[in-house]
Steps between C-alpha positions, in 0.01 A plus 500: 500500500791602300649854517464772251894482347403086491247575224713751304798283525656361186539151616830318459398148652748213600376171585524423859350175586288218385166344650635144659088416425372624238573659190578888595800687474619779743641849326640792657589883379830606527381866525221490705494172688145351399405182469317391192348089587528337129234203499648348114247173566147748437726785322390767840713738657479775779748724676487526860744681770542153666459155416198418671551098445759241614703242339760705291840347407789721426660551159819427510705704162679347255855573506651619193 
């Protein structure tokens, strides 16, 4: 369950990871450190305070 400040948080999320599986993306807050679990195949999404599945591959950043 996420915490109180979690829910009043103005997100600022960064893209973390990708699914190596399936179509999902893995986000993160910069503020309060949530997760949100981006499913783009079905157009779902959910924020959790851990990634409860396996299989994520880091985003690397583009250098500039």
């Amino acid at each position: 369950m996420l915490k109180l400040r979690q829910y009043l948080c103005k997100h600022d999320f960064k893209l973390i990871a990708k699914h190596k599986c399936t179509s999902q993306n893995l986000w993160q807050c910069k503020k309060c450190g949530v997760f949100v679990i981006q499913h783009w195949g079905i157009g779902l999404n959910y924020k959790c305070k851990v990634p409860n599945i396996c299989g994520w591959v880091e985003v690397k950043e583009e250098l500039k």
